[in-house]
N, C-alpha and C positions, 0 to 999 in steps of 0.2 A: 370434539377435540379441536384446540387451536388450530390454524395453521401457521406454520411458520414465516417469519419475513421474510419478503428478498432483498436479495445484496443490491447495490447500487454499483459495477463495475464499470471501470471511468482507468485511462492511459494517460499515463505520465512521466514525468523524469524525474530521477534524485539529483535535489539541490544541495543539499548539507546533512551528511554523517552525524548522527548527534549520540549521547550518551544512552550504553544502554541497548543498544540495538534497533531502537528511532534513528526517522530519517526525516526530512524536510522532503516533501515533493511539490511542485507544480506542475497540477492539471493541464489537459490541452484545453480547457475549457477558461482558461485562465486565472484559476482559484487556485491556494495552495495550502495542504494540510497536511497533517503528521500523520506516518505511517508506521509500523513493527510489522518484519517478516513474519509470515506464519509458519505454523507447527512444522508442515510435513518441506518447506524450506530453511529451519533453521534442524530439522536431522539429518538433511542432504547436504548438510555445509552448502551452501548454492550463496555465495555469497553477492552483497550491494554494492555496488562503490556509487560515487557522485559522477553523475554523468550518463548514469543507465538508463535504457527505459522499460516501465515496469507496469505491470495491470495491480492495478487497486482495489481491495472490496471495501464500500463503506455502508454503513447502517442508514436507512432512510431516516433515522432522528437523530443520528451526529454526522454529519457530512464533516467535522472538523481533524478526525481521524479516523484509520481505515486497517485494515493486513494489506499487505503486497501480499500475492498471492502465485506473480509468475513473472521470473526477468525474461527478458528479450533479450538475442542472442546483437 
């Protein structure tokens, strides 16, 4: 049986509200890629604004976009 991939979690802030439920974030690492909430925070209403800061999951073969997966308070 396969194993499954791991995430690559990486902290950053939202730059720009975009269409959709996408956001613009820039990494602390100074890179910056497209994120969508995930599942169990778009049932929680737990909403984004520009200016938060947020943990990101991204796939080890598209680092270009990601889920948020937890806002910071």
């Amino acid at each position: 049986m396969a194993q499954k991939e791991e995430k690559v979690e990486l902290e950053g802030e939202v730059v720009e509200a975009l269409s959709n439920g996408k956001y613009r974030i820039a990494l602390d690492n100074g890179h910056e890629t497209l994120g969508y909430v995930a599942g169990k925070m778009r049932r929680y209403r737990i909403r984004v604004l520009p200016g938060d800061r947020i943990k990101i999951e991204l796939s080890p073969y598209d680092l270009t976009r990601g889920r948020i997966v937890f806002r910071f308070k």
